[in-house]
C-alpha positions in Angstrom: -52.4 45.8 8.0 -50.7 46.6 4.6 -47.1 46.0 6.4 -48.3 42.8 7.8 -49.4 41.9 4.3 -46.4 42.8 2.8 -44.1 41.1 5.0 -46.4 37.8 4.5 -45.7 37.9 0.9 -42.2 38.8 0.8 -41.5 35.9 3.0 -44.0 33.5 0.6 -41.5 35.1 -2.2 -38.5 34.1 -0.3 -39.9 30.7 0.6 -40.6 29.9 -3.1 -38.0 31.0 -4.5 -35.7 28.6 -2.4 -38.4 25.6 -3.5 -37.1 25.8 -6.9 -33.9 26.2 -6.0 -34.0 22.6 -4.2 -36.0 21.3 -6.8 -33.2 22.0 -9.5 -30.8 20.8 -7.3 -33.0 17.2 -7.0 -33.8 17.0 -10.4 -30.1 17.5 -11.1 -29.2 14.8 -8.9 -31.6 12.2 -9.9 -30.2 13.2 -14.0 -26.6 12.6 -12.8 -27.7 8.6 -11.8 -28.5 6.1 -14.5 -30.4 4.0 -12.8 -32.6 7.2 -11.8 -32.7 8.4 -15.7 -33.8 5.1 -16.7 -36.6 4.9 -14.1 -37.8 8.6 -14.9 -38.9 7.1 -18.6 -41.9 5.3 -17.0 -44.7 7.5 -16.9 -45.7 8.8 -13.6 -42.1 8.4 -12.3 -40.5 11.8 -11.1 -37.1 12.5 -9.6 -38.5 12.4 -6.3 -39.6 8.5 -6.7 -36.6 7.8 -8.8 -34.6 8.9 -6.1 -36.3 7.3 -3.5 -36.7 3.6 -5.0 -32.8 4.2 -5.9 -31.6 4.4 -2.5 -34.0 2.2 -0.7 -33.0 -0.6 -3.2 -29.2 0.5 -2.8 -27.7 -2.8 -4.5 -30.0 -4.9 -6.3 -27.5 -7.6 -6.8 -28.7 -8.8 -3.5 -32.0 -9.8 -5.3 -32.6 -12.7 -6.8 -36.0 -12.6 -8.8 -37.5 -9.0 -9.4 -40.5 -10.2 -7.4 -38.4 -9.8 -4.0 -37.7 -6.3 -4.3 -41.8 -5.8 -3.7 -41.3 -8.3 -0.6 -38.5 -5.9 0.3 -40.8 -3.2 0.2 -43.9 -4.7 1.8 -45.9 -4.2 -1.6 -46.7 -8.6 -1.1 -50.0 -9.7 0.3 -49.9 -11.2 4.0 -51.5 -14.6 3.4 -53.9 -16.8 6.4 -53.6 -20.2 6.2 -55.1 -22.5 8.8 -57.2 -25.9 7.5 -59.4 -25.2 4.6 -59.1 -21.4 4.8 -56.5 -19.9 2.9 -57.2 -16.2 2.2 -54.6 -13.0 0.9 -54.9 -10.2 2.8 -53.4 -6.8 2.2 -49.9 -5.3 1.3 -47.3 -6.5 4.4 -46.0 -2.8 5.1 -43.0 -4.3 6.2 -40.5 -1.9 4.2 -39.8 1.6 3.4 -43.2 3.5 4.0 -42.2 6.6 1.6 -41.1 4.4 -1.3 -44.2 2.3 -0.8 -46.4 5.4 -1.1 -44.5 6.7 -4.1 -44.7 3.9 -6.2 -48.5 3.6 -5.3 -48.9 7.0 -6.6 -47.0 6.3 -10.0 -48.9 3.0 -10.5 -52.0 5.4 -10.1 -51.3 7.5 -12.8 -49.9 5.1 -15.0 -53.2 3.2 -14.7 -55.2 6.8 -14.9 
């Protein structure tokens, strides 16, 4: 049993050892963009999320108000119109499900 044991942990070793290693490497990355740095100042924001809302926005030239990127990303409410009823439902989830997530989990601690 002790062999089994000791192989189990030498390969939990192994396995963390190489998470930090990737980690370094992606917060090294997301330090090496600007638009990444600047995003990481809002509380909440890591370099996983930075990263993430960086390249699903690639250029934001291609916005025009700041209020399309959250259409982009299916953050907007669907909305039912028909006669007198006119209701906002939830978020779209038209775009990128990962960013969408991310960001939900940054508002949450920047509202916690």
């Amino acid at each position: 049993m002790a062999e089994v044991i000791d192989a189990l942990l030498l390969a939990r070793r192994v396995l963390c050892a190489q998470i930090a290693r990737l980690d370094l490497r992606v917060q090294a990355l997301a330090k090496a963009v600007a638009p990444c740095r600047r995003l990481m100042t809002v509380p909440g924001v890591g370099p996983i999320t930075a990263l993430a809302y960086v390249t699903a926005i690639d250029d934001p030239g291609r916005f025009r108000e700041g209020r399309n990127v959250g259409a982009y990303l299916g953050l907007t409410p669907r909305h039912y119109q028909s006669g007198e009823v006119d209701r906002a439902g939830r978020i779209s989830k038209c775009g990128d499900g990962l960013v969408r997530t991310l960001l939900f989990e940054a508002a949450g601690t920047v509202l916690g």
